[in-house]
N, C-alpha and C positions, 0 to 999 in steps of 0.2 A: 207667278200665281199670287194674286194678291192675301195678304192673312197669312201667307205660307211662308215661312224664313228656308234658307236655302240651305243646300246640304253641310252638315259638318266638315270639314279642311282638315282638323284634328285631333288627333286624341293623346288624352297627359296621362302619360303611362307612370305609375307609383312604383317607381325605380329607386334605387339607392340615389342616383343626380336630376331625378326627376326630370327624366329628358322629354324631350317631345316627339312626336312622329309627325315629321311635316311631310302635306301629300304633294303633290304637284300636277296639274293639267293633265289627259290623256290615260291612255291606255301605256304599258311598257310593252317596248317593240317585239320583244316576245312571247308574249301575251296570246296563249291558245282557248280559252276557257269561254262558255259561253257570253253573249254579247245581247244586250239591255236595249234593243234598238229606240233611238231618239234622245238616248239618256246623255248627260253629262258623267264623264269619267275623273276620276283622279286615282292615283296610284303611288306607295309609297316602295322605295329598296331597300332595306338598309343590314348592315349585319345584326339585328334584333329581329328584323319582320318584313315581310313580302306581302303586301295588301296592295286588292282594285278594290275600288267602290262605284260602283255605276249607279245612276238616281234619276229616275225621269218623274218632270213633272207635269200631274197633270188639272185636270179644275176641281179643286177640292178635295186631292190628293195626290200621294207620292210614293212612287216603287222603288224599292233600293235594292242593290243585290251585291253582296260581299263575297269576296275570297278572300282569304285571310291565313297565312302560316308564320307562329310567331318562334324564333330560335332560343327563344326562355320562356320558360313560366313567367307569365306576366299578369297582372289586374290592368287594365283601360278604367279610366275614367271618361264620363262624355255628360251631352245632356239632351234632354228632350224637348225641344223647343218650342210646340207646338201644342194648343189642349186639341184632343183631341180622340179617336180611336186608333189603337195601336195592334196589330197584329205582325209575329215573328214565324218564320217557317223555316224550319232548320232542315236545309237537302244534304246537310253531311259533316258526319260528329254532331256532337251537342256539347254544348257551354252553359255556362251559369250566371249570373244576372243578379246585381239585385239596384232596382229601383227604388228611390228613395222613398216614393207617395204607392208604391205596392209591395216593398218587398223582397223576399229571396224568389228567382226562380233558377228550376235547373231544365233546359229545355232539350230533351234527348235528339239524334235523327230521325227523322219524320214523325218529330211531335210540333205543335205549336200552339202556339200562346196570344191571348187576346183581352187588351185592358183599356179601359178609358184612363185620362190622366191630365192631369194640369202642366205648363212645363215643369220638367223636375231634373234631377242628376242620378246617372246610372253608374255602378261599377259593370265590366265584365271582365270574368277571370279565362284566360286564354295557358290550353296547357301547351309544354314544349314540345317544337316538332309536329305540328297538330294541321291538317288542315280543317279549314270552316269554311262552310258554304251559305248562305242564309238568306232569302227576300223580307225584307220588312214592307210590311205596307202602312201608310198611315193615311187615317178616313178622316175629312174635319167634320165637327159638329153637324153644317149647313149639309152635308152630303147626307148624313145618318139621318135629319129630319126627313129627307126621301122615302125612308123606308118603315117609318113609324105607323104609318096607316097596315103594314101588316106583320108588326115585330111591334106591339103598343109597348112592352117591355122595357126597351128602348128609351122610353120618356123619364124612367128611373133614372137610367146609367147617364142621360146628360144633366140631370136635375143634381142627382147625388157627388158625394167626394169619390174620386179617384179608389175605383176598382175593378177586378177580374170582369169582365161579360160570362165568361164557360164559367160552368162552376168549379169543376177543377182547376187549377193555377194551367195546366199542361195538358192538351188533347192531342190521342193520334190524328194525323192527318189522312180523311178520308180521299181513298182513290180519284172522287172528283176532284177533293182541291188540288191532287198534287199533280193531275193532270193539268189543271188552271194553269197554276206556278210554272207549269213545263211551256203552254201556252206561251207563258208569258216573256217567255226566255227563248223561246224560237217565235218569234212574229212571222209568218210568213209575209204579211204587208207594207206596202212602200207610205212615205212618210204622206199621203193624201188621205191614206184610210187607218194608218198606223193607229193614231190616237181616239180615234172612235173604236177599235181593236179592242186598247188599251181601257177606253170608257165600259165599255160593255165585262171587260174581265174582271176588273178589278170589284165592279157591283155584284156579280155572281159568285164569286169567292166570298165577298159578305154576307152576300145571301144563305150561303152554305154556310158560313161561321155561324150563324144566327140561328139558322133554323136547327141545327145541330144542339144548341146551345138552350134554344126556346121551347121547341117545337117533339122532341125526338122524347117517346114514352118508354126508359129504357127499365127493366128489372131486373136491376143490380142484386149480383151475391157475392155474399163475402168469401173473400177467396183469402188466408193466410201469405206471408210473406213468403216461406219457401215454396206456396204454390204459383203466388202469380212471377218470381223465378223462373220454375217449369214455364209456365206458358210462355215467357220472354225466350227462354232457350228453344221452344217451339218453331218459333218465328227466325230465330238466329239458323235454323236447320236447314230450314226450308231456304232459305237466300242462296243453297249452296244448290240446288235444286232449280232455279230460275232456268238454267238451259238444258234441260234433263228429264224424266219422270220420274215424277216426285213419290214417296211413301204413299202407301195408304194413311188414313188415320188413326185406324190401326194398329200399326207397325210406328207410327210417331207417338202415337203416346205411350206405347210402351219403351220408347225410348227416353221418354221425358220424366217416367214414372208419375205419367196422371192419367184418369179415367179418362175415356172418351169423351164423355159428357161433360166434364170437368173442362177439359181439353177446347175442345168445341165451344163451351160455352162463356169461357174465359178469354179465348182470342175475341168472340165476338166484344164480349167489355171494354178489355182493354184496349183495341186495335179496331173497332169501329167496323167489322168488315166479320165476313166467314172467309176459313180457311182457304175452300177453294177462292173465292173471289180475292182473295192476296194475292192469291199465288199466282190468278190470270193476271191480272191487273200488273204484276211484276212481269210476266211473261212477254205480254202486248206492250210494254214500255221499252223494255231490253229490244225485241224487234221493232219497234219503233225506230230505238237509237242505232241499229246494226241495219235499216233502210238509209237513214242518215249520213252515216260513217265510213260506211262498207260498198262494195262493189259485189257481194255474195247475192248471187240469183235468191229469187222470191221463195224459191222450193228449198233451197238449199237451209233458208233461215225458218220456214217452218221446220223444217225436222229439227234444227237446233233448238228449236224450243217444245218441244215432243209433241207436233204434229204431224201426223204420219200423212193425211190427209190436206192438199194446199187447199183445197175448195173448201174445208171445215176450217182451216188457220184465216184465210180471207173473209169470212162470215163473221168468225169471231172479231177482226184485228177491225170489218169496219163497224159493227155494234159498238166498237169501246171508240173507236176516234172519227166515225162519220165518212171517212173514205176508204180507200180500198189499199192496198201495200203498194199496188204499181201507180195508181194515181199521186200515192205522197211521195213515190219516188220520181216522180216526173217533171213535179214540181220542182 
C-alpha cells in the first residue's frame, strides 16, 4: 500500500539490559486464537512474552489484531508511523498508553479510543501475567476526505495538531462496533471477496466512531466517583448472568446501592447502551460463539441463554446478525 509503511517487527522493551523482542514470520504452531484472514503474521516466544500480531493491509488502511501475554511487568516502546487516524479496541483487559503528540491513555475492556496524529512514539505499560487482546485500525488522511461531505467536522481534525476525535480520551464500544470487530475476526469470505469484506467494515466502524462522536445529543449527569463505581459494579454483575436470567432492575440496584433511575441512567452514559440491550447483545454473541465452537443443538443453546422459547431466541438472534442460528451453523 503505497504511503503506508509496513507493520512493526519490534518492540524495545525498557528492561534493566534493554533487550529487544524480535518477532519472526508466521503464526506459532500452536497458535489456537482467532485468525485475521489475508493478514500477515509474526509471532514472538520468549521467557519474557508470548506475542502474535496479525496485520492486513488494505487501500488506505490497516487492521491489526494482537495477542499479547507478558511474564513481567513491562513498558514497550514503539512508534506510529504513519499521520494519520488511529483507533484502538481493546476485546480483553485493558492497558495504558501514552503517546507522545496525545498523551496518557488508559484504555479499559471494551473501551476504545480514537485520535489523529503525526508520526510519533508510544510507551505501553503491559502488567504480569496479563493477557491482551486488541484490533487497531489505522484510516489515512485520503480515506477520511471520503467522508467529509457528511462528518464536515472532520476538516478540523486533518487541518489541526494532533488530537482526540471523541471527546472523551476513552469510549465504550457500542454493540455495533463490537459486532464489526467480531466481523472482522471471523470473515466468512474467501480471498476474491475477502477484501471488499474488509473495504466495507473497516468504513462502517468509522462511520459509527464519527457519528458517535459528531452526531449523538447525549444529556449528561454528573454522577459522583463512588457512584459511577456502582454503575461499573452493575455491569461487572450482569457478566455473571450472560447464560442465566438475569435480576430484575430492581433487585440490581439494590444490590449496587443506587436508585434505579440513577442505575438506568448511568449505564446508559457511561456504557453507550440500556441495561437490557447489554445484556442481549452479550447473550446473542456468547450463542453466537457456542454455534461456532460447539456441537449443542439450537434448542439446547437457547435455554442456556434463558430462552425458554427457540422460535423467540431465532427472531431475536437473526434481528442482531441478519441470519438465523441453523443457517450460521451451516456455514
Amino acid at each position: 500500500m503505497e504511503g503506508i509503511k509496513p507493520i512493526l517487527m519490534a518492540i524495545e522493551l525498557t528492561l534493566a539490559n534493554n533487550g529487544l523482542l524480535v518477532f519472526h514470520p508466521g503464526l506459532p504452531p500452536d497458535y489456537s486464537g482467532p485468525i485475521l484472514r489475508g493478514s500477515i503474521a509474526v509471532s514472538a516466544k520468549t521467557d519474557l512474552a508470548d506475542m502474535v500480531v496479525q496485520e492486513f493491509s488494505g487501500e488506505e488502511y490497516s487492521i491489526r489484531f494482537i495477542i499479547g501475554t507478558f511474564l513481567k511487568r513491562v513498558t514497550a516502546k514503539g512508534h506510529i508511523q504513519n499521520r494519520g487516524l488511529y483507533s484502538y479496541f481493546m476485546l480483553k483487559n485493558g492497558l495504558r498508553k501514552e503517546i507522545s503528540s496525545i498523551g496518557k491513555l488508559h484504555i479499559r475492556q471494551d473501551q476504545y479510543a480514537c485520535f489523529f496524529t503525526e508520526p510519533s512514539t508510544c510507551k505501553i505499560r503491559f502488567e504480569k501475567n496479563v493477557e491482551y487482546r486488541a484490533i487497531d485500525i489505522f484510516y489515512s488522511p485520503k480515506l477520511l476526505h471520503e467522508l467529509l461531505p457528511f462528518f464536515p467536522e472532520l476538516k478540523a481534525v486533518l487541518d489541526a495538531t494532533p488530537g482526540m476525535v471523541v471527546r472523551d480520551k476513552t469510549c465504550w464500544s457500542l454493540p455495533g462496533m463490537k459486532e464489526i470487530t467480531n466481523q472482522l475476526l471471523n470473515c466468512p469470505f474467501d480471498e476474491s471477496t475477502m477484501q471488499f469484506y474488509f473495504d466495507l467494515k473497516v468504513r462502517e466502524l468509522l462511520f459509527q466512531i464519527l457519528e458517535n462522536a459528531y452526531k449523538r445529543k447525549a444529556t449528561e449527569q454528573f454522577f459522583t466517583p463512588w457512584e459511577i463505581g456502582k454503575i461499573h459494579q452493575a455491569r461487572t454483575i450482569l457478566e455473571d448472568y450472560v447464560s442465566k436470567k438475569p435480576p430484575s432492575i430492581k433487585s440490581l440496584s439494590k444490590q449496587v446501592a443506587l436508585n434505579v433511575y440513577k442505575l438506568k441512567t448511568g449505564f446508559r452514559q457511561y456504557f453507550n447502551t440500556g441495561i437490557f440491550e447489554w445484556l442481549l447483545d452479550r447473550k446473542m454473541l456468547y450463542a453466537k460463539e457456542l454455534i461456532y465452537t460447539t456441537n449443542k443443538p439450537i434448542k439446547e443453546i437457547c435455554k442456556m441463554i434463558g430462552y425458554p422459547l427457540s422460535t423467540n431466541f431465532i427472531t431475536a438472534f437473526r434481528r442482531q446478525f441478519g441470519v438465523t442460528p441453523g443457517s450460521l451453523r451451516r456455514k
